[in-house]
Predicted model as a PDB file, atoms N, CA, C, CB and O in Angstrom, pLDDT in the B-factor column:
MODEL        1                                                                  
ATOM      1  N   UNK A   1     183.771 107.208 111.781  1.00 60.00           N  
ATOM      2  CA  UNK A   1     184.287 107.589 113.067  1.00 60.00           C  
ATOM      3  C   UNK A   1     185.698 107.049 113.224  1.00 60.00           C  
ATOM      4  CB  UNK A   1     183.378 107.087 114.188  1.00 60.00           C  
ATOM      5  O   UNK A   1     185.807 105.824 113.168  1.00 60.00           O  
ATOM      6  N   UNK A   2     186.913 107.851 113.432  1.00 66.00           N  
ATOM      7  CA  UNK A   2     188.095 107.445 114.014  1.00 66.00           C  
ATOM      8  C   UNK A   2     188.044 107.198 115.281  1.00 66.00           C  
ATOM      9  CB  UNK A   2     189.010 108.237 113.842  1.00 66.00           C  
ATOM     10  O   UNK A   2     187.076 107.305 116.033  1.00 66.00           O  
ATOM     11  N   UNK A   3     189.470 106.751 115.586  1.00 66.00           N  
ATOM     12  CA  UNK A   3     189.900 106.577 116.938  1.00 66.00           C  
ATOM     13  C   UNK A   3     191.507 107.353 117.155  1.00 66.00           C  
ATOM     14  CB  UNK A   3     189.908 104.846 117.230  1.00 66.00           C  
ATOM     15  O   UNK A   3     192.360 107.684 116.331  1.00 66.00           O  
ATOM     16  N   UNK A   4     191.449 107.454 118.661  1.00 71.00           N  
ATOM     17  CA  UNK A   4     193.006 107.329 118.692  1.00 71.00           C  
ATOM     18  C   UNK A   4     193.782 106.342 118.845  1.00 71.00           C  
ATOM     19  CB  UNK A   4     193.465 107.916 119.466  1.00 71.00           C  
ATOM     20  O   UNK A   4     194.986 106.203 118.631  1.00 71.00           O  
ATOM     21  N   UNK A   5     192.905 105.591 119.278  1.00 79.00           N  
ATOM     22  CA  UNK A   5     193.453 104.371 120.186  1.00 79.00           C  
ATOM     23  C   UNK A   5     192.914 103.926 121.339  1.00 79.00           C  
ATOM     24  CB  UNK A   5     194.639 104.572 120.603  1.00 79.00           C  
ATOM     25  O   UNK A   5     192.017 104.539 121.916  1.00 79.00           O  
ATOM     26  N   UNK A   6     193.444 102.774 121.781  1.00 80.00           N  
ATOM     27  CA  UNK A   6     192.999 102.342 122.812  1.00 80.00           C  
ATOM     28  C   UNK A   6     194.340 101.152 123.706  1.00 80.00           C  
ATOM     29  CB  UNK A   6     191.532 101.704 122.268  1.00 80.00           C  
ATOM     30  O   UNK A   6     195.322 100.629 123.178  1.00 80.00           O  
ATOM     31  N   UNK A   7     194.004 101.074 124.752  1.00 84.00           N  
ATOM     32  CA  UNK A   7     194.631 100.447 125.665  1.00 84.00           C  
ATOM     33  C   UNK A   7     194.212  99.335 126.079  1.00 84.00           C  
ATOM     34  CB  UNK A   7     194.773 101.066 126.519  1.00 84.00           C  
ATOM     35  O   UNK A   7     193.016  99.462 126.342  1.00 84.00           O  
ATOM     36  N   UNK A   8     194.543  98.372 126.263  1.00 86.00           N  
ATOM     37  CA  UNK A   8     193.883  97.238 126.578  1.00 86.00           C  
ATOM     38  C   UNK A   8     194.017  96.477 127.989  1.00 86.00           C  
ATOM     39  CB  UNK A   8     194.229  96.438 125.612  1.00 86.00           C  
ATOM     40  O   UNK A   8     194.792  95.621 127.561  1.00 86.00           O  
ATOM     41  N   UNK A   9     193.893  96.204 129.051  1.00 89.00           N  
ATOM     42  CA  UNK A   9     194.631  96.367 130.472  1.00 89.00           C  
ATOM     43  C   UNK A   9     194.563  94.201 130.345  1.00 89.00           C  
ATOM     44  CB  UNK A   9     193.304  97.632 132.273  1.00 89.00           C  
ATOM     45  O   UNK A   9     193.696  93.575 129.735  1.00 89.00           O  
ATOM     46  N   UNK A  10     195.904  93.506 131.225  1.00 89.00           N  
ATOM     47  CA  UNK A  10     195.861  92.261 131.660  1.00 89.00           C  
ATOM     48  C   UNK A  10     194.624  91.940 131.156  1.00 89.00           C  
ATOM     49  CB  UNK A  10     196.059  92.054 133.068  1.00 89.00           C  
ATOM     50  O   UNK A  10     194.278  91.603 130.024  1.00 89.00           O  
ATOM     51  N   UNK A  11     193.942  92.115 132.293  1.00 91.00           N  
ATOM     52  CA  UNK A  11     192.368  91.923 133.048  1.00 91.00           C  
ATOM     53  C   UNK A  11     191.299  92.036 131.761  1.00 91.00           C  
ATOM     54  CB  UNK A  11     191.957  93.403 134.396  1.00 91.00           C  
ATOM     55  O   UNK A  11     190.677  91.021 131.447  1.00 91.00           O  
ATOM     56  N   UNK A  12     191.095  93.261 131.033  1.00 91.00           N  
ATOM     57  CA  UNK A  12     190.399  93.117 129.967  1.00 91.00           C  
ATOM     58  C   UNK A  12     191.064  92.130 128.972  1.00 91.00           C  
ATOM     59  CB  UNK A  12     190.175  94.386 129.444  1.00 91.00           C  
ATOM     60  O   UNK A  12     190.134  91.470 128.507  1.00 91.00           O  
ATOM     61  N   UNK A  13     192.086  91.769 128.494  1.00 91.00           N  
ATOM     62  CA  UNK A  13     192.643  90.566 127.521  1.00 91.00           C  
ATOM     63  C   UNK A  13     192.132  89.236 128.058  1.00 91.00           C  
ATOM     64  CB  UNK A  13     194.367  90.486 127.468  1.00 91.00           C  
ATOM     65  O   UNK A  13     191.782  88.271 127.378  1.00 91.00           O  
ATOM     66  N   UNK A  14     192.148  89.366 129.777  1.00 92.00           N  
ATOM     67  CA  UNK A  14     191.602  88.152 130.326  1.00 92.00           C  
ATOM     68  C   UNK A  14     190.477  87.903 129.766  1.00 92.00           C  
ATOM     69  CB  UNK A  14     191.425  88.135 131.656  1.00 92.00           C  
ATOM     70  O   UNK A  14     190.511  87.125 128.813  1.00 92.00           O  
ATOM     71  N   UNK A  15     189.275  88.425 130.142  1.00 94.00           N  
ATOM     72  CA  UNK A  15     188.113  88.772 129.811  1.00 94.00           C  
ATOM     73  C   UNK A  15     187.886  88.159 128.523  1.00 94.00           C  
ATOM     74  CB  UNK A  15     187.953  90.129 129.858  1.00 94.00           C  
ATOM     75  O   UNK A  15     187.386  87.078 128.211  1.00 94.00           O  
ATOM     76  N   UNK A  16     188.453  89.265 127.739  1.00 93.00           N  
ATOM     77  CA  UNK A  16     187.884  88.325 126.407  1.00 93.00           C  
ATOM     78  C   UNK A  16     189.022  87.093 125.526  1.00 93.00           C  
ATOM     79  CB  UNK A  16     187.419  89.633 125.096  1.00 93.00           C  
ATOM     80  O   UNK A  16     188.767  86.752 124.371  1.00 93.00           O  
ATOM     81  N   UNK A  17     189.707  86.787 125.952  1.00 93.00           N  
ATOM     82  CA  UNK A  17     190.151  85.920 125.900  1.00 93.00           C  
ATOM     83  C   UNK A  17     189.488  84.457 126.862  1.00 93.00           C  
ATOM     84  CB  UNK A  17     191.291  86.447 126.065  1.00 93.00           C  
ATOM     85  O   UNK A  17     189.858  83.286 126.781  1.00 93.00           O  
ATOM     86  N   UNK A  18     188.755  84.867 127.461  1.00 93.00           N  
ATOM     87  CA  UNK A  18     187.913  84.003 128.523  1.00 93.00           C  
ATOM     88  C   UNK A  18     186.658  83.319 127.421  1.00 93.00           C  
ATOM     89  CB  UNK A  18     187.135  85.200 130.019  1.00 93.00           C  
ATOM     90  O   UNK A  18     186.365  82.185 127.045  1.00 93.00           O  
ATOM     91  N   UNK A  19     185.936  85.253 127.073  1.00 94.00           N  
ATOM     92  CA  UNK A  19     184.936  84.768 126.341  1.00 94.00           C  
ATOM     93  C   UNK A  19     184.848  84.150 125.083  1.00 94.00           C  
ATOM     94  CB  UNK A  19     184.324  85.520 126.270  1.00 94.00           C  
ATOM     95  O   UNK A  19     183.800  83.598 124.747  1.00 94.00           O  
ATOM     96  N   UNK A  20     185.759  84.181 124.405  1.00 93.00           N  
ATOM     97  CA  UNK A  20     186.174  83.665 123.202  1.00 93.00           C  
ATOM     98  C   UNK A  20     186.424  82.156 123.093  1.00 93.00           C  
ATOM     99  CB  UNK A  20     187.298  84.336 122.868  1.00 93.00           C  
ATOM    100  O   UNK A  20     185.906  81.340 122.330  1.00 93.00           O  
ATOM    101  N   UNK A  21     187.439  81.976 124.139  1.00 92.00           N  
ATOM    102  CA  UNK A  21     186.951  80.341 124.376  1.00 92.00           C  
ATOM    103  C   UNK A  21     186.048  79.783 124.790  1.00 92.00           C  
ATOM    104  CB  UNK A  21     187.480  79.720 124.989  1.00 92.00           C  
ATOM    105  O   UNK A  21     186.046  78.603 124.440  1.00 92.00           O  
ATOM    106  N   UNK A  22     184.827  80.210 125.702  1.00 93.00           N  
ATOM    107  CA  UNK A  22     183.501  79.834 125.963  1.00 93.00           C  
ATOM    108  C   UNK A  22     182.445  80.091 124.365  1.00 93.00           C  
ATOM    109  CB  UNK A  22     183.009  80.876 127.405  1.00 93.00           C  
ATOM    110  O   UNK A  22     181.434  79.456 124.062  1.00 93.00           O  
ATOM    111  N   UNK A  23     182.926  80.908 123.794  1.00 93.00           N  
ATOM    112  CA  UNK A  23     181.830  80.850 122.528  1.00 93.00           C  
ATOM    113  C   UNK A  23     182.387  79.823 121.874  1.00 93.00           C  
ATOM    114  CB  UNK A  23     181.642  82.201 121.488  1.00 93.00           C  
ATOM    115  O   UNK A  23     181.650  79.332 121.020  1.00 93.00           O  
ATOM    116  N   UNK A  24     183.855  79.148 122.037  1.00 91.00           N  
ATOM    117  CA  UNK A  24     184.524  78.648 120.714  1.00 91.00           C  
ATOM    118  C   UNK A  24     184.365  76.880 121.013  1.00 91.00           C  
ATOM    119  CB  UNK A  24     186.439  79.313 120.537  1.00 91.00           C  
ATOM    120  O   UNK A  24     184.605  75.931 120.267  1.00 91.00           O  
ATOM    121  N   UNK A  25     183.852  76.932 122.446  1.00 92.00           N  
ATOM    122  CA  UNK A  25     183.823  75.382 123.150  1.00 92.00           C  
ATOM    123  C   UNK A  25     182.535  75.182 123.294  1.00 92.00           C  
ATOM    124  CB  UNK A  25     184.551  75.136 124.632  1.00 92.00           C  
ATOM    125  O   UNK A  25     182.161  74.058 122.960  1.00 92.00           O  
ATOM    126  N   UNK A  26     181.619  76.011 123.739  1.00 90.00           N  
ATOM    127  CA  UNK A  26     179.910  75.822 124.446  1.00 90.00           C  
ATOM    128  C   UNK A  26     178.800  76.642 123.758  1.00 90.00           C  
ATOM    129  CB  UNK A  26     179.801  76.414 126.159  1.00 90.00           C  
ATOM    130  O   UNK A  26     177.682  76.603 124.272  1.00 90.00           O  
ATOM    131  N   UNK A  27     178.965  77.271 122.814  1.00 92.00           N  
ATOM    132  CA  UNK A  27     177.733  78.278 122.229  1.00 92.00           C  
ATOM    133  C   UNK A  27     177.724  77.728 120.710  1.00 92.00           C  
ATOM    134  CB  UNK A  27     178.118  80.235 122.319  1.00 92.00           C  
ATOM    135  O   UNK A  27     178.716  77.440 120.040  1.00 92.00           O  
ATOM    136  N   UNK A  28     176.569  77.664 120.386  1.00 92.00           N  
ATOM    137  CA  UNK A  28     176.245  77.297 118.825  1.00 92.00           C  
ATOM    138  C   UNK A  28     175.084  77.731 118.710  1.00 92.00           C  
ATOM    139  CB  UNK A  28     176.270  75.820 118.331  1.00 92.00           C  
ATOM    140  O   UNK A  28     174.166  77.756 119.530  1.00 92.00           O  
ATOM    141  N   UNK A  29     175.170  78.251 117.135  1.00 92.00           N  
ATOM    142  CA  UNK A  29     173.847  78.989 116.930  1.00 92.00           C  
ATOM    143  C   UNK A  29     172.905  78.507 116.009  1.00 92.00           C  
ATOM    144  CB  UNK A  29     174.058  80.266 116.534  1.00 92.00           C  
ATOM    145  O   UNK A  29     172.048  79.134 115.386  1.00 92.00           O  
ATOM    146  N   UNK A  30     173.187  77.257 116.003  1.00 94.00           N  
ATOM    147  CA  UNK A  30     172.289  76.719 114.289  1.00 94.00           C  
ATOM    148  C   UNK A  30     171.976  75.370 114.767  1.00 94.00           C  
ATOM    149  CB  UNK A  30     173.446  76.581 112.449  1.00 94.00           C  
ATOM    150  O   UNK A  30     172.768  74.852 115.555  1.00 94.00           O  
ATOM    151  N   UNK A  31     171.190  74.890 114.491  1.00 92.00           N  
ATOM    152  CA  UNK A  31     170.489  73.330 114.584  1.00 92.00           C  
ATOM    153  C   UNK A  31     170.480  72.503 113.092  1.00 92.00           C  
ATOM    154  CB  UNK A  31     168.694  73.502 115.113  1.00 92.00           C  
ATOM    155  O   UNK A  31     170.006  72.899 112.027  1.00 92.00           O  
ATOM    156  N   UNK A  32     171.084  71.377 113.351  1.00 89.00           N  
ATOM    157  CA  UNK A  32     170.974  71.186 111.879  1.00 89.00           C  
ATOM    158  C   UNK A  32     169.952  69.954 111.448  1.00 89.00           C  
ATOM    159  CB  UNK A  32     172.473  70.895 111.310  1.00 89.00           C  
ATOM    160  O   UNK A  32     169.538  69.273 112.386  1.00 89.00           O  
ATOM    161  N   UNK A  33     169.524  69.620 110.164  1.00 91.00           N  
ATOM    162  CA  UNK A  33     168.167  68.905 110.214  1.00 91.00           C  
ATOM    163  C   UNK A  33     167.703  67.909 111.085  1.00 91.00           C  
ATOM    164  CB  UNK A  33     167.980  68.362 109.177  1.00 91.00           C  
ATOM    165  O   UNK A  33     166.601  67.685 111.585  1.00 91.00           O  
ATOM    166  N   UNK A  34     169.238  67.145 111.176  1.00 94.00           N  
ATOM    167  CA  UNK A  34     169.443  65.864 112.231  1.00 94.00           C  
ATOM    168  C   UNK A  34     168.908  65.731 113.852  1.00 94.00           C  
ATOM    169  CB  UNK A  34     170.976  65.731 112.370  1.00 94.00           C  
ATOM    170  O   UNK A  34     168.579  64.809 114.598  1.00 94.00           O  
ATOM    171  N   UNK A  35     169.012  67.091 113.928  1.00 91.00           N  
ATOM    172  CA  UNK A  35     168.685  67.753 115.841  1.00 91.00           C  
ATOM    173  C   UNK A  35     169.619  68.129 116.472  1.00 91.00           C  
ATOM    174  CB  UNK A  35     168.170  66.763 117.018  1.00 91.00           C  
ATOM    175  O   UNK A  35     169.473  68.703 117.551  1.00 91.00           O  
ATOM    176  N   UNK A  36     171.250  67.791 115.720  1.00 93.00           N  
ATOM    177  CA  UNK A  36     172.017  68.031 116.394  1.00 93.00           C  
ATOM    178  C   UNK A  36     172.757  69.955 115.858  1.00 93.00           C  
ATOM    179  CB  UNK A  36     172.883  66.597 116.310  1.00 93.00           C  
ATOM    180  O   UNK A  36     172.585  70.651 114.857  1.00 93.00           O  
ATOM    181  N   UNK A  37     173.606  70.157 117.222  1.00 94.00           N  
ATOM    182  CA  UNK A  37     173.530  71.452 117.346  1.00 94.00           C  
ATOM    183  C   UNK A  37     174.977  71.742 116.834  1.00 94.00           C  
ATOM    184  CB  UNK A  37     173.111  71.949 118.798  1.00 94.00           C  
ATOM    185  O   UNK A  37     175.744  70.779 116.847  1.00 94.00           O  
ATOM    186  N   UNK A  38     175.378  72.752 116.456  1.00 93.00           N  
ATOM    187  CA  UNK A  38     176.560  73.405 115.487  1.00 93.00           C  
ATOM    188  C   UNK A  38     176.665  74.782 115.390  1.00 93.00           C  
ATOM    189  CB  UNK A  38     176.436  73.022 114.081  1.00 93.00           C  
ATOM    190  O   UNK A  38     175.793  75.557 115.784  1.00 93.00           O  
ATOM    191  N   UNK A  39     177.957  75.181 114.751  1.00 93.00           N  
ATOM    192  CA  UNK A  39     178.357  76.627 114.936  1.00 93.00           C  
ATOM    193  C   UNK A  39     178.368  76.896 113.192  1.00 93.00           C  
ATOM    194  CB  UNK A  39     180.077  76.895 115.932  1.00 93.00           C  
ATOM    195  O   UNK A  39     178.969  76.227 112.351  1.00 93.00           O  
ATOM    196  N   UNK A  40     177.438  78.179 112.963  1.00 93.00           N  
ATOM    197  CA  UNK A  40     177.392  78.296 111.328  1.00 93.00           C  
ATOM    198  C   UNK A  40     178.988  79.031 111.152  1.00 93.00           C  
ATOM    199  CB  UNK A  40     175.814  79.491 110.624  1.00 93.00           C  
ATOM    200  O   UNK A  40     179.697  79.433 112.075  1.00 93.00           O  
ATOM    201  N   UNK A  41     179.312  79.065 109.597  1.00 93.00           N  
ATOM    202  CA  UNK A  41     180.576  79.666 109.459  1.00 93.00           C  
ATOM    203  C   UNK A  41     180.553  80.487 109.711  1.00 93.00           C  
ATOM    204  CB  UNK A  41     181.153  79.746 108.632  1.00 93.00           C  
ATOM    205  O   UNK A  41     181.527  80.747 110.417  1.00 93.00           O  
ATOM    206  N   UNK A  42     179.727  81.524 109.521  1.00 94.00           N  
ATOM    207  CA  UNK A  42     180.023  83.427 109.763  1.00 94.00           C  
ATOM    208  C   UNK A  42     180.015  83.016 111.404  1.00 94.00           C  
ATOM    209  CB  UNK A  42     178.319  85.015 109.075  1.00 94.00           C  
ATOM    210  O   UNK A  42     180.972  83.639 111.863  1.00 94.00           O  
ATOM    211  N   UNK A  43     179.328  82.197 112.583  1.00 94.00           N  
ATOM    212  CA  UNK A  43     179.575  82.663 113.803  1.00 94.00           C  
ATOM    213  C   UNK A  43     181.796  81.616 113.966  1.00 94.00           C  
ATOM    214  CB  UNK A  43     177.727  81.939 115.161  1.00 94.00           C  
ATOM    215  O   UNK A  43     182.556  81.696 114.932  1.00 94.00           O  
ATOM    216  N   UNK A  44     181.943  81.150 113.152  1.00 95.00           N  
ATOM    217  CA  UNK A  44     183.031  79.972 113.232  1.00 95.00           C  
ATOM    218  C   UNK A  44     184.228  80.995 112.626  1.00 95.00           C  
ATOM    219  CB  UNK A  44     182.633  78.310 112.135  1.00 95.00           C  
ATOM    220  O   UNK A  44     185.375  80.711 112.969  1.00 95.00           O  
ATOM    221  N   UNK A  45     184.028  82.247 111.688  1.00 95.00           N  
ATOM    222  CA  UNK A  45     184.479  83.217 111.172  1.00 95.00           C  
ATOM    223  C   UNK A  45     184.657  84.060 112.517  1.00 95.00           C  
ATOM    224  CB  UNK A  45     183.626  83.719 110.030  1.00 95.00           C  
ATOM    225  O   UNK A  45     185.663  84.043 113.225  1.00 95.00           O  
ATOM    226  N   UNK A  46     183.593  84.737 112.720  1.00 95.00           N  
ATOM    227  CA  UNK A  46     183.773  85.938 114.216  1.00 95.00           C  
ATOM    228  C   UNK A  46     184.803  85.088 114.973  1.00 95.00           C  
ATOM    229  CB  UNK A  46     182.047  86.261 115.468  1.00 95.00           C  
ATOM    230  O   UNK A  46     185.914  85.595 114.816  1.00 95.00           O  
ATOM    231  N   UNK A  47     184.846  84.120 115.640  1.00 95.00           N  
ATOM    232  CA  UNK A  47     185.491  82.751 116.691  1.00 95.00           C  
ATOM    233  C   UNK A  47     186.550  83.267 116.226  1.00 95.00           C  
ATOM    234  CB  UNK A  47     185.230  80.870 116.499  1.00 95.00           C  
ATOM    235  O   UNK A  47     187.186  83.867 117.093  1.00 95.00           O  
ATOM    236  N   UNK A  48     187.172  83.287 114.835  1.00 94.00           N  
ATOM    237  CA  UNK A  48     188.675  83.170 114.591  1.00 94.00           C  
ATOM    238  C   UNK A  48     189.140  84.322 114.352  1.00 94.00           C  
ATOM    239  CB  UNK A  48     189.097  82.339 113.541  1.00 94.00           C  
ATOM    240  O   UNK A  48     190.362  84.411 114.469  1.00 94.00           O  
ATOM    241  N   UNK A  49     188.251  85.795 113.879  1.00 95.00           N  
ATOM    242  CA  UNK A  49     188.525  86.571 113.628  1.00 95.00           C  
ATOM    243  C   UNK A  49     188.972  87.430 115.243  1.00 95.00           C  
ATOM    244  CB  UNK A  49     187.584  86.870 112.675  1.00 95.00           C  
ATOM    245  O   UNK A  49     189.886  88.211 115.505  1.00 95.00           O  
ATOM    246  N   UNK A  50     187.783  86.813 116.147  1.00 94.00           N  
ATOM    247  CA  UNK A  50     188.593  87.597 118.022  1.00 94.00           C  
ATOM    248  C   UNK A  50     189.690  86.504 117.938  1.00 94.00           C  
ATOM    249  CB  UNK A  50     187.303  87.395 120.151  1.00 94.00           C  
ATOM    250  O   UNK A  50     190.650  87.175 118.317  1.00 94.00           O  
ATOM    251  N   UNK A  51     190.042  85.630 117.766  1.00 93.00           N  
ATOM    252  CA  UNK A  51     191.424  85.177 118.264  1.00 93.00           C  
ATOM    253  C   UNK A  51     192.563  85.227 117.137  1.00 93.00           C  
ATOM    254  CB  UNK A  51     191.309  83.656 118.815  1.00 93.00           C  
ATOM    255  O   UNK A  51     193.635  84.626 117.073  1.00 93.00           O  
ATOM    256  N   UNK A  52     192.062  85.998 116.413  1.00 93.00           N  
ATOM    257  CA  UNK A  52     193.309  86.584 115.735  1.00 93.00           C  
ATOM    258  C   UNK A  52     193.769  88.171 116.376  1.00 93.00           C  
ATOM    259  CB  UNK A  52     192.922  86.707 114.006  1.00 93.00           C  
ATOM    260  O   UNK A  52     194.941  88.536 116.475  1.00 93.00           O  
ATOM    261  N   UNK A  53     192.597  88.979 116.765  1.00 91.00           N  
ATOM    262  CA  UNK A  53     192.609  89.433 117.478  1.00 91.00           C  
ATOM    263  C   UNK A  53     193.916  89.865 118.873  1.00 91.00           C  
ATOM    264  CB  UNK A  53     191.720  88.924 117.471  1.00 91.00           C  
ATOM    265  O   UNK A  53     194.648  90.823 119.125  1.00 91.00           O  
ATOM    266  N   UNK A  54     193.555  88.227 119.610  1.00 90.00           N  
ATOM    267  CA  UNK A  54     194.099  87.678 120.812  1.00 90.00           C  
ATOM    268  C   UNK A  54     195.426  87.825 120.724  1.00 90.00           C  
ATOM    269  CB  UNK A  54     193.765  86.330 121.071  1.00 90.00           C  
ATOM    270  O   UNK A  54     196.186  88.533 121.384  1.00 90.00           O  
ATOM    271  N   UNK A  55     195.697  86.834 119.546  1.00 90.00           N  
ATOM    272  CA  UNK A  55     197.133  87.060 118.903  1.00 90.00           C  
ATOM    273  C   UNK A  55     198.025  88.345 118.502  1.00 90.00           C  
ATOM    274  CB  UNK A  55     197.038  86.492 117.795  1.00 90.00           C  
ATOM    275  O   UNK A  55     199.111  88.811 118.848  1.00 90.00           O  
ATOM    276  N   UNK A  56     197.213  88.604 117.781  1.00 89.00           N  
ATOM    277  CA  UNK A  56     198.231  90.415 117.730  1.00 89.00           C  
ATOM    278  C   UNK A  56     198.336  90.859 118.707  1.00 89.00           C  
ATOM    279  CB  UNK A  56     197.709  91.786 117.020  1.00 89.00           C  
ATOM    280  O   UNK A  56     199.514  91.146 118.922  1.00 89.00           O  
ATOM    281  N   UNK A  57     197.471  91.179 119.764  1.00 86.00           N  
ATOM    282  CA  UNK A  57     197.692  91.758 120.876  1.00 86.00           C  
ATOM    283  C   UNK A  57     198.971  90.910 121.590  1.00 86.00           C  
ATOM    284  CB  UNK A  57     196.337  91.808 121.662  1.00 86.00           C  
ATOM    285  O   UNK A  57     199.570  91.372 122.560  1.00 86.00           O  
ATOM    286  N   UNK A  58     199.190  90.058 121.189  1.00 85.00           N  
ATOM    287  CA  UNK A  58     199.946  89.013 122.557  1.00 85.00           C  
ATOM    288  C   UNK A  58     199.135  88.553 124.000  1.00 85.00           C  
ATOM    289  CB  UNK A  58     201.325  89.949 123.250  1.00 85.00           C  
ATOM    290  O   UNK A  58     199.702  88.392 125.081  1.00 85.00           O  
ATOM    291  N   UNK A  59     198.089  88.431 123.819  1.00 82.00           N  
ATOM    292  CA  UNK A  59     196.827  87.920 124.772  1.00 82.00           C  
ATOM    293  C   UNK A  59     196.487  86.153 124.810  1.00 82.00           C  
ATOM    294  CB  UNK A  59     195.324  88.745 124.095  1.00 82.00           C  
ATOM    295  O   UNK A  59     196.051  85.341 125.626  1.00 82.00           O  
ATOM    296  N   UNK A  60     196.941  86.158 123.515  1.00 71.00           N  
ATOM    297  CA  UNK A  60     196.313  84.563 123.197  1.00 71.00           C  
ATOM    298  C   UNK A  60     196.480  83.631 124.215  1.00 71.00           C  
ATOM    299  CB  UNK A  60     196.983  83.819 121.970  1.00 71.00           C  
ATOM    300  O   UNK A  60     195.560  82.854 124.472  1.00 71.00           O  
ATOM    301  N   UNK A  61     197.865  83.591 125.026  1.00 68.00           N  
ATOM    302  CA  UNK A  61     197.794  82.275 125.927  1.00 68.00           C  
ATOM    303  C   UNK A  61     197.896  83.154 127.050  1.00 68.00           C  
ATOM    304  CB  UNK A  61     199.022  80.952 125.790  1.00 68.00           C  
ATOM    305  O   UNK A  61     198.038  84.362 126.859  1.00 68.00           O  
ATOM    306  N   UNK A  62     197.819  82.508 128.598  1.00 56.00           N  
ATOM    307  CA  UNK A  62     198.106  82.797 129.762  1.00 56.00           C  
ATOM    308  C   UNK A  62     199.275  83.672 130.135  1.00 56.00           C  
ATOM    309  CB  UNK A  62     198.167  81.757 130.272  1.00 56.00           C  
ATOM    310  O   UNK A  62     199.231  84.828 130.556  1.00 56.00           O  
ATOM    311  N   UNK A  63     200.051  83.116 129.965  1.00 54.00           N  
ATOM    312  CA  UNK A  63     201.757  83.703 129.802  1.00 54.00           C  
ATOM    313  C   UNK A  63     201.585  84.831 129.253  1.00 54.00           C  
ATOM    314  CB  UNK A  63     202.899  82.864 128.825  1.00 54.00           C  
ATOM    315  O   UNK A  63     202.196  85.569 130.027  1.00 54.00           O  
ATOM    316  N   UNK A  64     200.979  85.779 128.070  1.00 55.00           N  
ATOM    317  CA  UNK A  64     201.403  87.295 127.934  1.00 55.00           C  
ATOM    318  C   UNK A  64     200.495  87.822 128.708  1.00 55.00           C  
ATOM    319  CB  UNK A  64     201.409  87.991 126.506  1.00 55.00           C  
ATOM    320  O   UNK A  64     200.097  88.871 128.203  1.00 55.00           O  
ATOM    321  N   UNK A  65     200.008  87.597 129.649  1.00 54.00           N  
ATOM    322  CA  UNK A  65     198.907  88.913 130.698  1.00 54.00           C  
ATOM    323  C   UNK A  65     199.618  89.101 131.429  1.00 54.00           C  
ATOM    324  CB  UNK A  65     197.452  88.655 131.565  1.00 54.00           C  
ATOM    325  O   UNK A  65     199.579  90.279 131.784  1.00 54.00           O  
ATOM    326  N   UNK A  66     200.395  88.487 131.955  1.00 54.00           N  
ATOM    327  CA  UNK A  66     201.411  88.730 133.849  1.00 54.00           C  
ATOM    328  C   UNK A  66     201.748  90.131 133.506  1.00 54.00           C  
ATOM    329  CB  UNK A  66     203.400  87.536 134.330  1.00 54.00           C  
ATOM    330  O   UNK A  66     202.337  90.395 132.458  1.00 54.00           O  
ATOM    331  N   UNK A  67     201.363  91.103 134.427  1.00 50.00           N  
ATOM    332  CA  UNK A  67     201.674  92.186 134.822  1.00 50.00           C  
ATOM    333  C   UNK A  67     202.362  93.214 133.205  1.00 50.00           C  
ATOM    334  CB  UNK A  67     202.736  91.792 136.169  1.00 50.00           C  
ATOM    335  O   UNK A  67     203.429  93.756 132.913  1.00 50.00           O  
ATOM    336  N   UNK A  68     201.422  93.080 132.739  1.00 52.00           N  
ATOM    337  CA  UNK A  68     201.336  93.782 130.901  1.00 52.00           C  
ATOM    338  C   UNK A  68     200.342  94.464 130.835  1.00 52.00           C  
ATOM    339  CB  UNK A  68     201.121  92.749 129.519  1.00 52.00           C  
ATOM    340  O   UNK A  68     199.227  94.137 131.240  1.00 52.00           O  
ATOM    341  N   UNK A  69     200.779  95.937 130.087  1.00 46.00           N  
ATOM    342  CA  UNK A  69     199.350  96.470 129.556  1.00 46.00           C  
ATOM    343  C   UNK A  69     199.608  96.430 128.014  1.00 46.00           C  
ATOM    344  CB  UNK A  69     198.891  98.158 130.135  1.00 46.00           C  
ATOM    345  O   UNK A  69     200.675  96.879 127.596  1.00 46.00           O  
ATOM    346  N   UNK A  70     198.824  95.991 127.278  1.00 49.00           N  
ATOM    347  CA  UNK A  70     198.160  95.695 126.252  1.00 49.00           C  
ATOM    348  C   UNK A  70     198.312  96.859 125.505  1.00 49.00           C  
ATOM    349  CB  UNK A  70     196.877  95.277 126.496  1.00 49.00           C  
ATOM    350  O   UNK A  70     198.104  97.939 126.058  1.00 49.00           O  
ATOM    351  N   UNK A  71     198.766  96.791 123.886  1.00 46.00           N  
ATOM    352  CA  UNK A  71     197.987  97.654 123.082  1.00 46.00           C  
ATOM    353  C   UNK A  71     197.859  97.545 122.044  1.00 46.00           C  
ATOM    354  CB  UNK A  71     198.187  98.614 123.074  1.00 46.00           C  
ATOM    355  O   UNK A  71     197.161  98.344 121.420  1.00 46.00           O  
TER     356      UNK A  71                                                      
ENDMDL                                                                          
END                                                                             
């Protein structure tokens, strides 16, 4: 399946630029023998692969959303 494209608005960059740091600070998916809790590489991979993401777009910090549409 192609695309043409897509647009990305402030507000949606917010968004997941929001969620990306909540998976990258508070979500882990693996327990390790000890009891204590951790992020496996493939979910530590996805983490860096949306904020590379972030980056191309120009989303990554606060400062590129002000009144920008995305693409």
């Amino acid at each position: 399946m192609q695309t043409t494209g897509y647009t990305i608005t402030p507000h949606d960059a917010e968004v997941f630029r929001d969620l990306v740091a909540f998976l990258g600070e508070d979500v882990f998916d693996q327990r390790q023998k000890d009891g204590a809790i951790a992020k496996s590489d493939a979910f530590q991979r996805r983490i860096s692969e949306a904020r590379t993401v972030l980056r191309v777009i120009g989303a990554y910090n606060e400062a590129n959303l002000n009144g920008k549409t995305l693409r």
